[in-house]
C-alpha positions in Angstrom: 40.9 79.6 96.8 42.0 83.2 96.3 41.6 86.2 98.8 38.9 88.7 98.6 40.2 91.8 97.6 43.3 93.2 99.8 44.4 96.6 101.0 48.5 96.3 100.2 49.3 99.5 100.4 48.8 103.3 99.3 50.2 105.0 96.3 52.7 107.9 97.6 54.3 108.6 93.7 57.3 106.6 94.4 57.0 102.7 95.8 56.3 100.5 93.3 56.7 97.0 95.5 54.0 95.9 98.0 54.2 92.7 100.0 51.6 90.1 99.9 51.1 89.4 103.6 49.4 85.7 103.8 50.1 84.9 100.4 51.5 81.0 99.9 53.6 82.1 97.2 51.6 80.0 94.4 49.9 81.2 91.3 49.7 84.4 89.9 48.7 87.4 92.2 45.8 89.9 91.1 46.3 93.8 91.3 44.8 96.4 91.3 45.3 100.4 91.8 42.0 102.1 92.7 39.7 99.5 91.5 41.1 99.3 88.3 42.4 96.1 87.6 46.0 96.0 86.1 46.7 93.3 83.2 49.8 91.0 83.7 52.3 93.4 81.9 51.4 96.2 84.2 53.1 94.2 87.3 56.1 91.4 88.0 55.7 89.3 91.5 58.3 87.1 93.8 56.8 84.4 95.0 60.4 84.3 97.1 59.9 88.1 98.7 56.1 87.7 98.4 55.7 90.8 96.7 54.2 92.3 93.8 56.3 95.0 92.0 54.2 97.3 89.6 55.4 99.0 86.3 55.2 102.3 87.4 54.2 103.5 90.9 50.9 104.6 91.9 49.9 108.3 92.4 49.8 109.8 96.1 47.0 108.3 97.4 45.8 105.6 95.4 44.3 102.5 97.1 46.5 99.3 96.1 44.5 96.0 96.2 45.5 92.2 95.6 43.9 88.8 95.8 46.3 86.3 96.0 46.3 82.1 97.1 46.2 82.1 100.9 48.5 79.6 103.0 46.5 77.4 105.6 45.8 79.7 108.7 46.8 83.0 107.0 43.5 84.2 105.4 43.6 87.6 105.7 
């Protein structure tokens, strides 16, 4: 199964990649920026680096969330 919802990180105008801590590296990560989910084109992911890299990088501030396929024993 997937995560809940995951704090990755918070917006500061400039990072666009995150790192999906816990993620097995299968399927397609879910992301969202302040509660707003963002549609496939809006992000690319590594299942190698285990990170999530969005389109353009979220204001100061904002709250960056992910659900994501969890390997045994590293359920967030």
């Amino acid at each position: 199964g997937l995560t809940p919802w995951v704090g990755i990180g918070t917006g500061d105008g400039s990072n666009k990649t995150f790192t999906l801590v816990g993620w097995d590296g299968s399927g397609t990560p879910e992301v969202r920026v302040d509660g707003l989910s963002l549609p496939a084109g809006e992000y690319s992911y590594s299942a190698s680096a285990l990170t999530v890299t969005l389109l353009d990088a979220p204001a100061s501030g904002a709250e960056v969330a992910a659900r994501f396929r969890y390997g045994a024993g590293t359920r967030p």
